[in-house]
N, C-alpha and C positions, 0 to 999 in steps of 0.2 A: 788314618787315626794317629792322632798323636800320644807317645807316650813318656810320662812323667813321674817319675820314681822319689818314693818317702820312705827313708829309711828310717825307723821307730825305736833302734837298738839301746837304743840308751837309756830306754823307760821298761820298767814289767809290765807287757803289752796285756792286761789282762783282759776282759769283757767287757768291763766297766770303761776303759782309758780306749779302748777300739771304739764304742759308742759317741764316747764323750768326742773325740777325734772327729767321726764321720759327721756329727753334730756343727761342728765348729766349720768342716767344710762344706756342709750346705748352708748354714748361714754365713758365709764368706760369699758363696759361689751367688746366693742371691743378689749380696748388695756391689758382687762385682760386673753383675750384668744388669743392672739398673733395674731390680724389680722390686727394693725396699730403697727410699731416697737418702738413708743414712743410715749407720751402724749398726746390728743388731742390739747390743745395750745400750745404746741410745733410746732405740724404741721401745725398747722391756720397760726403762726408766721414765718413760714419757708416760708411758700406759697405766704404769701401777701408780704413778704419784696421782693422774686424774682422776684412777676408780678409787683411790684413797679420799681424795680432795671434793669429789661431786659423786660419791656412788647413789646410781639410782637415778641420778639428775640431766636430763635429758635440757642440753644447751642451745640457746632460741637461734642460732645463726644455722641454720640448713648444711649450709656448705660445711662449715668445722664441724656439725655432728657428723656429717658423712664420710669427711677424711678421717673423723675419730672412728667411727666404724666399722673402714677398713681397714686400719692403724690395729686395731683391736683383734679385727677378725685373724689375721697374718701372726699378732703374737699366738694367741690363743690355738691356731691351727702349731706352731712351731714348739710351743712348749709340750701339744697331745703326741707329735712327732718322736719329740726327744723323751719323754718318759717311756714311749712305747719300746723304743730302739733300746735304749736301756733293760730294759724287760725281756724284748726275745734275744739278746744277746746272750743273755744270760742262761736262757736256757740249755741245758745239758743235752737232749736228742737233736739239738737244729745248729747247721754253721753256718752264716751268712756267707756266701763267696763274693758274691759280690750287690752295692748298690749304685741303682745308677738314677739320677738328677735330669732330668730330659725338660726343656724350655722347649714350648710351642702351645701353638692351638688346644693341637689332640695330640695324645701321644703317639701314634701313627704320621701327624704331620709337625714331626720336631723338626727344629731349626737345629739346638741344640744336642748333645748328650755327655754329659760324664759320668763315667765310670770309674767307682771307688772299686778296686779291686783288693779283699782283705787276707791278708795273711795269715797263720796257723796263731791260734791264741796261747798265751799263758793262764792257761786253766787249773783250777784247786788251790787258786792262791785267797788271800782273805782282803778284799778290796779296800778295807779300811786302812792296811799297813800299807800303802802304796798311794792314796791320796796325797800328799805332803809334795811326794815324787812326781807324780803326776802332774801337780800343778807346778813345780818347778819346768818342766820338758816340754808340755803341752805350747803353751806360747811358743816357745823356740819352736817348736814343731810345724806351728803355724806359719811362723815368719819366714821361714826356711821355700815354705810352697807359694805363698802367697806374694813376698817382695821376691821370689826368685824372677830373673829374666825372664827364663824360657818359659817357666805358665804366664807372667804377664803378657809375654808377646801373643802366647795360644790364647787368651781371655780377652785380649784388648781392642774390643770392639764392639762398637754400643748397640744395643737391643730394644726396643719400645717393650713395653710393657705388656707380658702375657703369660701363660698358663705353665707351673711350676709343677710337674707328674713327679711322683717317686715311685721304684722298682725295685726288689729286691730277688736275687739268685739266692736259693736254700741248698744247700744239702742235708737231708734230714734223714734222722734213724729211725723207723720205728713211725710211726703217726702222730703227728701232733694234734694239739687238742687246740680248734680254731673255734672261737667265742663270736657271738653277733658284735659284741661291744670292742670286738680286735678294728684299728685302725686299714690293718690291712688284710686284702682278699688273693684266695688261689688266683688266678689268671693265666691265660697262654702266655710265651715267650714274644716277648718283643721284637718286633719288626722294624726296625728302625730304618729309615730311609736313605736309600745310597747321597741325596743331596746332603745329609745334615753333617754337620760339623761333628766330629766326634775327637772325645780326649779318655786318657786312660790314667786316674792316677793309682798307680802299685804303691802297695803298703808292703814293705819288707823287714824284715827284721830279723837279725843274726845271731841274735844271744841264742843260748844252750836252754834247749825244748825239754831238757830231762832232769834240773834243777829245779826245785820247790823251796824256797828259802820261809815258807809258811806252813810247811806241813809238819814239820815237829815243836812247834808254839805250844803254849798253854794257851786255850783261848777258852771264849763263852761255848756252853753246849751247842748253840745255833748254830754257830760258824761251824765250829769242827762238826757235826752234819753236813754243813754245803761242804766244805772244804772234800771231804769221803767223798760226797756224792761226785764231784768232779772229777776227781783220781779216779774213780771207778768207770767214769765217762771215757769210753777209746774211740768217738767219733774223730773223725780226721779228713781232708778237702776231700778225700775220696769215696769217703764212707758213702752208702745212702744213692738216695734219688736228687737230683737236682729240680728245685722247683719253684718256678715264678708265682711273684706278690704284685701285689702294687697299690697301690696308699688309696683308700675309698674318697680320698678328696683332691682336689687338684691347692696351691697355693698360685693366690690372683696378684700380681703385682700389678702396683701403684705409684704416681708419683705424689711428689710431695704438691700442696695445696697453700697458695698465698693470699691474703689479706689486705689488699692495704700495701703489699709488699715485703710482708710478714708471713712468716710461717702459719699456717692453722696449729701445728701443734705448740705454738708459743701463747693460743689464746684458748689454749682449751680451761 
């Protein structure tokens, strides 16, 4: 296994900027192993300006509806992705330890696996005062993992197009309350196969764990409610049960679809 260290020190690692992070490297991780044919907001922007421009309107060429289809289906599965991570992040009885990104068929017969491994959060802070910040570091944060050497070397290697699992490691207090409408299901521990490639990235982070620079604000009634509610939260990597997820849908990668020798998505 290979392993790859992100240090996060510079930002208030809170709930919010750990999701937002894991988010940016699974769409990183997709379009570095050729399972989207270009950028993630490339394709956001391709998507939303067509359902703007023709919504409803089903376009006479077979082929471009279809690449639009899947073009559609990938965003739409990635944006239910990232609101959800957002959501159990935040929750107060569950700490993610870790997610892990596995490319192959079945997840039983991966080729691939990375492993986001997350670090102790900055909890009871108010996620609004740290946006600004966030988007200051986050890019640098990116750039940092992604033009580094050592993960390009570990990534740089081309893959045909197939089947994108997500997993998550809980440690939870207490029982959570799991909904039909949750993206992801209990599950056994993963089995990953002694052939597959595996990478580890560590998320680390050294600032001081006993500093709240948001807990004696004046803020709206809401906030300072969550704000308590989290100070009051003393879950920590070790609290609890540890307990496998795994995303109820797979993400299908695709390549890109030409014309004429033209992209499909330049004639949607």
């Amino acid at each position: 296994m290979i392993d790859f260290q992100v240090n996060v020190s510079d930002v208030v690692f809170t709930p919010f900027a750990c999701a937002a992070l894991i988010y940016e490297i699974v769409k990183g991780l997709l379009f570095q192993k050729n399972q989207i044919p270009y950028p993630y907001e490339r394709l956001k922007d391709m998507v939303e300006k067509r359902r703007k421009k023709q919504n409803g309107i089903t376009l006479r060429n077979y082929a471009i509806e279809t690449h639009y289809r899947n073009v559609s289906l990938v965003y739409d599965n990635l944006e239910k992705i990232n609101n959800w991570i957002i959501r159990d992040f935040s929750k107060p009885n569950s700490v993610i330890k870790e997610v892990l990104v596995v490319f192959g068929d079945t997840p039983h017969c991966a080729r691939e696996v990375f492993t986001i491994s997350v670090c102790a959060l900055d909890r009871g802070h108010i996620e609004r005062n740290h946006l600004k910040e966030l988007r200051k570091y986050l890019q640098r944060i990116l750039r940092n993992i992604f033009l580094s050497e050592d993960f390009l070397e570990a990534v740089d290697a081309s893959m045909n197009c197939t089947n994108v699992f997500l997993y998550m490691k809980k440690c939870c207090s207490g029982k959570l309350d799991m909904h039909s409408e949750d993206l992801f299901e209990s599950c056994l521990p993963l089995a990953i196969p002694a052939k597959a490639k595996q990478m580890k990235i560590n998320i680390t982070n050294d600032m001081n764990k006993f500093s709240n620079c948001c807990k004696d604000l004046s803020v709206f009634s809401e906030d300072r409610e969550e704000v308590e509610k989290h100070l009051e939260c003393k879950v920590t990597m070790e609290d609890g049960q540890t307990e496998w997820y795994k995303c109820k849908f797979a993400i299908k990668g695709f390549k890109d679809c030409f014309i004429d020798k033209v992209s499909a998505c330049e004639l949607w």
